[in-house]
Structures are given as C-alpha cells and as structure tokens.
C-alpha positions as CSV (number, residue, x, y, z in Angstrom):
1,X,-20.0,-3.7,38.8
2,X,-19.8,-6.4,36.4
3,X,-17.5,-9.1,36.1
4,X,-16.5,-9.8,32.3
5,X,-15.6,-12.9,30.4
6,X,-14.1,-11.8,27.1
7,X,-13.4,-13.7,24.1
8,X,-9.4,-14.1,22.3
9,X,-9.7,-13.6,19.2
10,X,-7.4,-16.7,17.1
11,X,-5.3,-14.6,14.0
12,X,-2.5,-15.8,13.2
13,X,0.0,-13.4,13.7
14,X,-1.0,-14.0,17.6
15,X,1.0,-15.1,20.2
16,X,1.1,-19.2,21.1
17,X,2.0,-18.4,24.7
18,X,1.9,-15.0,26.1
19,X,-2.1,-14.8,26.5
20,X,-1.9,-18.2,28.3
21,X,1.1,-17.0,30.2
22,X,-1.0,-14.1,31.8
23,X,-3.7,-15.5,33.0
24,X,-1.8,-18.5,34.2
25,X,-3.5,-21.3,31.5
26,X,-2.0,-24.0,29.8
27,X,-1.0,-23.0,26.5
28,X,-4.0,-24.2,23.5
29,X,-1.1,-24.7,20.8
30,X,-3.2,-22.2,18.8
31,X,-2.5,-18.5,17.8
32,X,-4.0,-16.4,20.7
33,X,-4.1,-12.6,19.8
34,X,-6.2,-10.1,21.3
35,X,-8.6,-10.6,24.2
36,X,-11.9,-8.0,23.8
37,X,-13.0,-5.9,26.2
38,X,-16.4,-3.8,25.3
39,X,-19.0,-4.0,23.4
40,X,-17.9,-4.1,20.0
41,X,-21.0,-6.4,18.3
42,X,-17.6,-8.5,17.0
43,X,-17.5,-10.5,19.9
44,X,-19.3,-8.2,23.1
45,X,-17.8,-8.9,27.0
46,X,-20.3,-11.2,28.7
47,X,-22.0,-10.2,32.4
48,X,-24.7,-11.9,34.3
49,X,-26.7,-9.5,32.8
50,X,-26.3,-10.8,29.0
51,X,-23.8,-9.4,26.3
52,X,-22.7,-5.8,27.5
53,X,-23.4,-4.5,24.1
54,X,-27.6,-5.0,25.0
55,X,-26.8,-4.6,28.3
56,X,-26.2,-0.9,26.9
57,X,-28.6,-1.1,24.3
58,X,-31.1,-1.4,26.8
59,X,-30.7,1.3,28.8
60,X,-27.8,3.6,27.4
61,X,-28.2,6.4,29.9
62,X,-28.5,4.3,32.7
63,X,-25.2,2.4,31.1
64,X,-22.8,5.0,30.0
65,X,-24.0,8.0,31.8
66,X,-26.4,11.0,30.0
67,X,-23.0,13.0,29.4
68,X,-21.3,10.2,27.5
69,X,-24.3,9.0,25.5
70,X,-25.3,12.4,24.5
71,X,-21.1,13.2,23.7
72,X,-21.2,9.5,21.8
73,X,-24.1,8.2,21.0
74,X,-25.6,5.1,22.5
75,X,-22.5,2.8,22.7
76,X,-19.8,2.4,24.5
77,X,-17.1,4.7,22.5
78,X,-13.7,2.8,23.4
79,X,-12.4,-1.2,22.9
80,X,-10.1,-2.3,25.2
81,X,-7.7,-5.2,24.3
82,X,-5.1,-7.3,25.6
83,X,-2.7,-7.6,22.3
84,X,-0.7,-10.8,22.0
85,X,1.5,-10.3,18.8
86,X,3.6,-13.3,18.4
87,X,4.1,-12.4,14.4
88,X,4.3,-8.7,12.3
89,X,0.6,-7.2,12.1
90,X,-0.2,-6.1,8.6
91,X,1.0,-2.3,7.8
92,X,-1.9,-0.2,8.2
93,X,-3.4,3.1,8.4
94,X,-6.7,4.5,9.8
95,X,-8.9,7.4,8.5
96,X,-9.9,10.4,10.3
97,X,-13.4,10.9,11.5
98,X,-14.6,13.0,8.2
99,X,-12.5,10.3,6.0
100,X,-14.4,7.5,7.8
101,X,-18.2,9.0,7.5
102,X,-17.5,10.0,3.8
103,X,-16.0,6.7,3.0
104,X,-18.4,4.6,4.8
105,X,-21.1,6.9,2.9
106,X,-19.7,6.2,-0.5
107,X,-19.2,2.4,-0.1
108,X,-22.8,2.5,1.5
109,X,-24.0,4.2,-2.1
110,X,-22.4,2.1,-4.0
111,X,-24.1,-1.3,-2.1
112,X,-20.4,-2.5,-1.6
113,X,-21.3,-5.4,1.2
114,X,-20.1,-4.1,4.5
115,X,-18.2,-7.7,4.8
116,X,-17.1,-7.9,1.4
117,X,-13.5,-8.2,1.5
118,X,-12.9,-5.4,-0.8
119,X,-14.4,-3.2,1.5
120,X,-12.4,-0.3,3.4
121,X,-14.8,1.1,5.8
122,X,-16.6,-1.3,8.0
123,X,-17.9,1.9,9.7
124,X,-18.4,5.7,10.1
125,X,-16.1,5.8,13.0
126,X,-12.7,7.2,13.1
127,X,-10.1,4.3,14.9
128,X,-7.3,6.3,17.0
129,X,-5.5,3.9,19.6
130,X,-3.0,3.4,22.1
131,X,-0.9,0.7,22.8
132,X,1.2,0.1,26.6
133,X,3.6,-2.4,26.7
134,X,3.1,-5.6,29.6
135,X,6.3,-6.6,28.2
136,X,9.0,-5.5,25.5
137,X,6.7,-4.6,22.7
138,X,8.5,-3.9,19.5
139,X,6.3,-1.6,16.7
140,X,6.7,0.8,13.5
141,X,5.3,3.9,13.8
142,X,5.3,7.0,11.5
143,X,7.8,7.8,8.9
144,X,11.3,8.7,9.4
145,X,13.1,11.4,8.0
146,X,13.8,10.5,4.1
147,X,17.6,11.5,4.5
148,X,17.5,8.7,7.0
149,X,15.7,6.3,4.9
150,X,17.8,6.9,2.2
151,X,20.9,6.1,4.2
152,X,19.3,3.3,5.1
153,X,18.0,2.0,2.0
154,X,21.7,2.7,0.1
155,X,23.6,0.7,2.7
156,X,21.6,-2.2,1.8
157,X,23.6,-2.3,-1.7
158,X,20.6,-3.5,-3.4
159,X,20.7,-1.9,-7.2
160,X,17.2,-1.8,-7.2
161,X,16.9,0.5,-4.1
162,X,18.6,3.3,-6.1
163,X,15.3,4.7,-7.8
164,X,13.9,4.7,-4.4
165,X,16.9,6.6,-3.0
166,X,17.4,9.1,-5.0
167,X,13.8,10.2,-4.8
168,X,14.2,10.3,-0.7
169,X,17.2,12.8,-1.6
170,X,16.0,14.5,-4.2
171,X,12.7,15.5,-3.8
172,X,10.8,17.5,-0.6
173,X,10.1,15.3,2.4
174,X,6.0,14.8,1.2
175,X,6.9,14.4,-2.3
176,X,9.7,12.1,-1.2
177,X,7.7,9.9,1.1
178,X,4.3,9.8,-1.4
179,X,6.3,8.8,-4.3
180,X,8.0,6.5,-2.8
181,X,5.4,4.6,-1.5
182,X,3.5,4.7,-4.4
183,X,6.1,3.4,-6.4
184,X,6.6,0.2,-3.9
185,X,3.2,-0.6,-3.8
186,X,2.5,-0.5,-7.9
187,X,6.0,-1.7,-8.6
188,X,5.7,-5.1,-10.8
189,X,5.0,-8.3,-8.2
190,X,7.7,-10.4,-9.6
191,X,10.4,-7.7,-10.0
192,X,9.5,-6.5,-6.4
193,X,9.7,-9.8,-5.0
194,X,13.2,-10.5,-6.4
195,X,14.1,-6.8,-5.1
196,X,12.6,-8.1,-1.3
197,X,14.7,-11.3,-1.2
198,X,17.8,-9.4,-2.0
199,X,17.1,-6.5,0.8
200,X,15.9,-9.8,2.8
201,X,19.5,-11.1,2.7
202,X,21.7,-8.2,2.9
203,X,19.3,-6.8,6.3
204,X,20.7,-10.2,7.6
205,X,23.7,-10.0,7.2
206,X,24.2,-6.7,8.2
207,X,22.1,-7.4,11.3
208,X,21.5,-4.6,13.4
209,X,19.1,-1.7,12.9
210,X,17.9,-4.1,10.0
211,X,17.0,-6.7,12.2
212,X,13.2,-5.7,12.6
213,X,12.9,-5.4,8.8
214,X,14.9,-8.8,8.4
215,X,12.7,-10.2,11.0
216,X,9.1,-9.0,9.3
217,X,10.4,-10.4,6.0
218,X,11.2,-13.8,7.5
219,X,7.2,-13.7,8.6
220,X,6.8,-12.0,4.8
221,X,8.9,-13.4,1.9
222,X,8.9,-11.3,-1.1
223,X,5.9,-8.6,0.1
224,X,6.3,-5.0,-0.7
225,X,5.5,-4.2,2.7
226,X,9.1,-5.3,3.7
227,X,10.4,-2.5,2.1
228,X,7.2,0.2,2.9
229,X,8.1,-0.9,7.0
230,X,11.6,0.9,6.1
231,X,10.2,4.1,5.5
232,X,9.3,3.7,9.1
233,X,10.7,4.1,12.5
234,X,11.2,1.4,14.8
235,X,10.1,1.8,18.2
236,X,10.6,-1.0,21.2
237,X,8.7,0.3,24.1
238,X,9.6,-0.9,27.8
239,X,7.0,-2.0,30.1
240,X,4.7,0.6,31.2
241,X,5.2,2.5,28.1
242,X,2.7,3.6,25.2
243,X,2.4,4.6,21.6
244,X,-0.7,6.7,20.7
245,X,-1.7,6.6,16.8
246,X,-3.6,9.1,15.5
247,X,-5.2,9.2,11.7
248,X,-2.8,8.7,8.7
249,X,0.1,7.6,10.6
250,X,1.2,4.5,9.0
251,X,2.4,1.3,11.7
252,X,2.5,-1.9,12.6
253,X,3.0,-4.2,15.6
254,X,5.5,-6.5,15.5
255,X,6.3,-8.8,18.6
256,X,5.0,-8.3,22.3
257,X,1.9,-8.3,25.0
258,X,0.1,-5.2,25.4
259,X,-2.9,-3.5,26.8
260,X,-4.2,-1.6,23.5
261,X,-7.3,0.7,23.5
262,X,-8.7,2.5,20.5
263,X,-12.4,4.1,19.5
264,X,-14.9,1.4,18.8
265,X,-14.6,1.4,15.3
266,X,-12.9,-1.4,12.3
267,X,-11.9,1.0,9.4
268,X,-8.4,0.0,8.5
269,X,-6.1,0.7,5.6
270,X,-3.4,-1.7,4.8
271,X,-0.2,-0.8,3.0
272,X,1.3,-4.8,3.2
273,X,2.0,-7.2,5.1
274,X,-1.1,-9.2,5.0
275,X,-2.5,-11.3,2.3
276,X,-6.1,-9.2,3.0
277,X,-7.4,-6.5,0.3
278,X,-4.9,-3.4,-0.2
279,X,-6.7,-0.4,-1.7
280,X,-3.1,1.7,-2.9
281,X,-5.5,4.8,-4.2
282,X,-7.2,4.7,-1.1
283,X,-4.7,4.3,1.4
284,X,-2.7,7.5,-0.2
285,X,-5.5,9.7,-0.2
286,X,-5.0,8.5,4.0
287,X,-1.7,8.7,4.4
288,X,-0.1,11.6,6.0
289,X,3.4,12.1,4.4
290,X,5.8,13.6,6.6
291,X,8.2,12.5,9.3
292,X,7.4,12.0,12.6
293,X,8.5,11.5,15.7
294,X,7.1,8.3,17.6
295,X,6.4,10.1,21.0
296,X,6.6,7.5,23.1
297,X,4.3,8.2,26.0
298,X,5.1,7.3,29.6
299,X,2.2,7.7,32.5
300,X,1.8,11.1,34.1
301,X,1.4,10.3,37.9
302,X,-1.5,11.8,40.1
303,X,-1.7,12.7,44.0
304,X,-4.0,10.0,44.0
305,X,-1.8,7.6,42.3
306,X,-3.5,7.0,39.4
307,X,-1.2,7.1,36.4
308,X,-2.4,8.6,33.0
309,X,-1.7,8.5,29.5
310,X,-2.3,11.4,27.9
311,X,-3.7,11.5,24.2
312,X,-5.3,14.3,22.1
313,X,-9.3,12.5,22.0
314,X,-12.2,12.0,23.8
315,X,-13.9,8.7,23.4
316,X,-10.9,6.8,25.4
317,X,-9.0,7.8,28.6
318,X,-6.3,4.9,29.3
319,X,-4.6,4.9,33.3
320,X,-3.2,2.4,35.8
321,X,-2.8,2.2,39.3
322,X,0.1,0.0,40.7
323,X,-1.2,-0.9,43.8
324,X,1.6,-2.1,47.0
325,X,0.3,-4.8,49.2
326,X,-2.5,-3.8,51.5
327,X,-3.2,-0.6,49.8
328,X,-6.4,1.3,50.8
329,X,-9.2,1.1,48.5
330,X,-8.8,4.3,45.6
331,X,-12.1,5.5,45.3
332,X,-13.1,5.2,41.3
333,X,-16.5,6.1,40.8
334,X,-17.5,8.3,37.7
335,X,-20.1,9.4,35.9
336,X,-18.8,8.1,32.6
337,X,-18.7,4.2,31.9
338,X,-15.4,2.0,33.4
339,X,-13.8,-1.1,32.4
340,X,-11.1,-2.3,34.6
341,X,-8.8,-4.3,34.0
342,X,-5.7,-6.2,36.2
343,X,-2.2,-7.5,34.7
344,X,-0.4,-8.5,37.4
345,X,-0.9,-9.3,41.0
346,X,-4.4,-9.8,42.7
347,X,-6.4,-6.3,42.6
348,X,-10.3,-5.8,44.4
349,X,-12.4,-4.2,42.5
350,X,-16.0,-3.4,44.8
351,X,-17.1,-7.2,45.6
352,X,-14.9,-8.8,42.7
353,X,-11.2,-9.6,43.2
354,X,-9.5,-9.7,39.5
355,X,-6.5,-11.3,38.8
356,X,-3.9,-11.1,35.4
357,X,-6.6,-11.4,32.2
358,X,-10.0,-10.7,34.4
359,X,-12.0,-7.5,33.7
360,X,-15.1,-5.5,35.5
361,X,-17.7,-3.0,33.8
362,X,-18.6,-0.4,36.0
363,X,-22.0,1.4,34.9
364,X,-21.5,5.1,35.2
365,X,-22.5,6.3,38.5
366,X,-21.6,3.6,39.9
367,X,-19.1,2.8,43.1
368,X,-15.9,1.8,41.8
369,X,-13.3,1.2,44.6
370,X,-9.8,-0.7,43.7
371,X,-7.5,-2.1,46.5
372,X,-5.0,-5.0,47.3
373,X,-1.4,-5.8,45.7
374,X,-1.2,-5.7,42.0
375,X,-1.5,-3.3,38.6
376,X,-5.2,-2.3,37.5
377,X,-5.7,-0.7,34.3
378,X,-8.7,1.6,34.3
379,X,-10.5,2.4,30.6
380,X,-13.1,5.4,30.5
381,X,-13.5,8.1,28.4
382,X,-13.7,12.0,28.5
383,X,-17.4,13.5,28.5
C-alpha cells in the first residue's frame, strides 16, 4: 500500500477555504480547487516508489491486476478528486466513448495541437463522473421539462425571453430544447448581453428558485450561459449524497466540497460560463435534448458496511465506509487496483493511518484492511 501526496490544482472558480479546512491547513489566500488522485499524466499521485502513473507504467499487471489491464488497457481507468468549488464551473458536456475516439481521430487528422485551445478532445476516452457531496453541494444537471422552463423564463418579464418561450411551448420537447439552445448561444454578443443584465436583475429581485441563476450571473455578467443554466435543473445535494453524469447531459457545479470521480479522460464540451473556447456545432452534435430527471443517488448499504454508489459503467466503482470508534479492521483486498481515501475522522489503512485529505494506492492483490473512527472513501473499478 502506498501512501499518496497529491497535487490541488489552483483554478479560479476554486474554493479559498474549504480544501485548507479539510485537511486542517492554514488557508494560502489562493483559489484551491480540486485535489488529484491517480495517475492522470496532468499532475500523477506521488509514492515512495516515483509518480504512480510509471509506477503502472512499469509493471501494469503487477499494478492494476491482469483482469483490469486487459478490460482497460495499461492505466489506471478512474481519477479521483476532492472538488473544492468556491465559484460556478463552466457549463459543460462530455462525449460518449464512440464520440470521443471519432473526435479525437478527426482533430488528430487534421494536426489540430492536442493543447491548442481550440481543441475539443484531449483524448479518445469517454469522461462519465460522479460527484458526493462532503458538504452542501449545489449543481445543474440535465434539462428540465420546457413547460417548466418556459414558466420560468416568462416570469422573469424580460421582452426578450419571449422568442425563447414560445419555442419551449410550442415546439416538441427535443426540438424545444435544441432550438433553444442554439439560439442563446449564436444570439448577437451585445444584444445577449443586455438581455442577461435584465434577467440578472429581475432573478434578484424575485429571489427564490432564481437565486442559483442570479448567483452564477453575479460570477458571469452578461454570458449566455446565464440563461443556457435555466434550461437546467438545480440540484443541492446533502452530505453523503451523489450525482452521476453520464454523456450529453449538460451541468455544472456551482458551490461546495466534494469527492468526485470520473474515467481518466479531459474531453469536455462547454456551453458558457467560462471565457475558454466554446465549439456551438460541436457541443449540439453532443447534447442530448430531452428532460431529465437528476437522480440523485444516495449509498446502497452492505452486510459488510460498505456503502455503494451505484452507476451504469465499469472503469469506476465509488463506496464509503463510515467507520465508529474502535471498529474492526474491514477486510478490502481485491484484485482490481484501490485508492482510498479518508474525509473525516482518523481511518487505518494496512500500516498507514490517513486522516481528512490523505490517500493510499493499493496494487491489486494486495491486503487492504480499514479500521479506526472516521469515513474512508474506497475508489476501484469493475473488471
């Protein structure tokens, strides 16, 4: 077992405090916003044994186990991050698996640089992910209903909505939601910008269910994502619970600390919100247009305690154990590759003890026993 030391990553939507807050350091004054955990060549975990991303390289089967490196290939499949959003993250989409390998294909044709800003797919990966809430954790996720929206939208009293109303009511629920979009995002910048600062205003005052969209365009004066993030639904999750987003779902953090884990992969779409490259025909060949439901996920307990959060893919499996005081160790070992990781309390993991922000790689194969008082979140995948 290996003890990690990660690297927080400094955006600027990140929290000032809430990183620093978990692992009991003294605030920097600088954004903090996700802490890695993998082997992402980004910014790899550390162990005594050098980067974890050669420690793989160098012996993958040893590493993640022959069933996992022959289901995934000769990386670790899953990052794991703590997620610090102290500002709105840009409005976003991810591809599916065969969107991602043609994409990456075509760009890779075409000798777009694979860090050229314009670029849309960093990778051949697909990027589903999961986010649990450490503490309130506030989000947009997936369209709602355009009926809804259009309510919405029309008791804003903005004249310019109207167009954008009476296409929610008027035209089927794919139609509806693509033209819509479409229209925000190619609308002129000046005359959107004008239409922004008026919803900007009236969300204010009318406080609310517009608070999270007067809140993102305090962070966002004038962008078109301001009014794209109404299409969507809001979600605040409670501690312990999750969010799983799967390919074509449109979303976006907004505030809150998180354990997140997603496919190793950095193919993202972005619909606003962000002063980085939006592709519009790209991202609505992504999109999927229709309503949907959140599903907010909550932990399905074990006999053995171990709680689980249940998503539809392969390359991550996300659980926790909340462990009493003086509980007896929990026997982990697998043959697929572990990272563990502990929020809260004190937590042994084999020889290590990990408190709130520390993290172990366990090799596949390996003994993996968790005991002591605290909350452990175990990361593997399904081979």
């Amino acid at each position: 077992m290996d003890r990690l030391t990660n690297t927080i990553r400094p955006y600027a939507w990140g929290s000032t405090t809430a990183i620093a807050e978990l692992i009991g350091a003294e605030p920097s004054g600088e954004p903090q916003a996700e802490m890695w955990m993998g082997a992402h060549p980004g910014a790899p975990s550390r162990t005594e044994r050098g980067a974890l991303n050669e420690v793989i390289d160098a012996d993958p089967e040893r590493e993640l186990g022959t069933a996992a490196a022959a289901k995934f290939g000769p990386r670790l499949p899953f990052l794991l991050k703590i997620l610090a959003a102290g500002a709105p993250l840009s409005l976003q989409v991810h591809p599916d698996l065969a969107q991602a390998k043609a994409g990456y294909a075509d760009e890779e044709n075409r000798g777009v640089p694979v860090d050229a800003p314009h670029r849309n797919y960093k990778d051949a990966n697909h990027k589903p992910e999961l986010i649990c809430a450490l503490t309130p954790f506030d989000g947009l996720c997936g369209f709602r209903p355009p009926a809804e929206t259009a309510d919405l939208l029309e008791a804003l009293e903005v004249d310019s909505l109207k167009p954008y109303v009476d296409l929610l009511r008027a035209q089927p629920e794919e139609a509806a939601l693509r033209e819509v979009l479409t229209a925000v995002l190619t609308a002129d910048p000046e005359q959107m910008a004008e239409t922004v600062t008026e919803v900007t205003a009236a969300a204010q005052r009318l406080g609310g269910a517009y608070e999270p969209y007067a809140g993102i365009a305090r962070h966002y004066p004038g962008d078109p994502g301001v009014i794209a993030a109404m299409l969507l639904n809001h979600v605040r999750l409670q501690p312990g619970e999750a969010l799983f987003l799967g390919a074509g779902v449109p979303h976006a953090y907004l505030d809150g600390l998180g354990v997140e884990i997603m496919a190793n992969s950095d193919n993202v779409l972005r619909c606003g919100l962000t002063p980085k490259h939006v592709d519009v025909p790209e991202l609505l060949r992504i999109v999927r247009f229709e309503s949907t439901d959140p599903g907010v996920l909550r932990p399905e307990a074990s006999p053995d305690g171990e709680e689980v959060y249940d998503t539809p893919i392969d390359e991550f499996r996300l659980s926790r154990f909340v462990l009493p005081d003086g509980t007896a160790p929990h026997d982990l070992t697998a043959a697929t590759p572990q990272i563990l990781l502990c929020t809260a309390g004190s937590v042994r993991a084999g020889e290590l003890t990990l408190t709130p922000g520390q993290s172990a790689f366990v090799p596949a194969g390996e003994k993996a026993e968790v005991s002591g008082g605290g909350t452990v979140f175990r990361a593997t995948v399904v081979a």
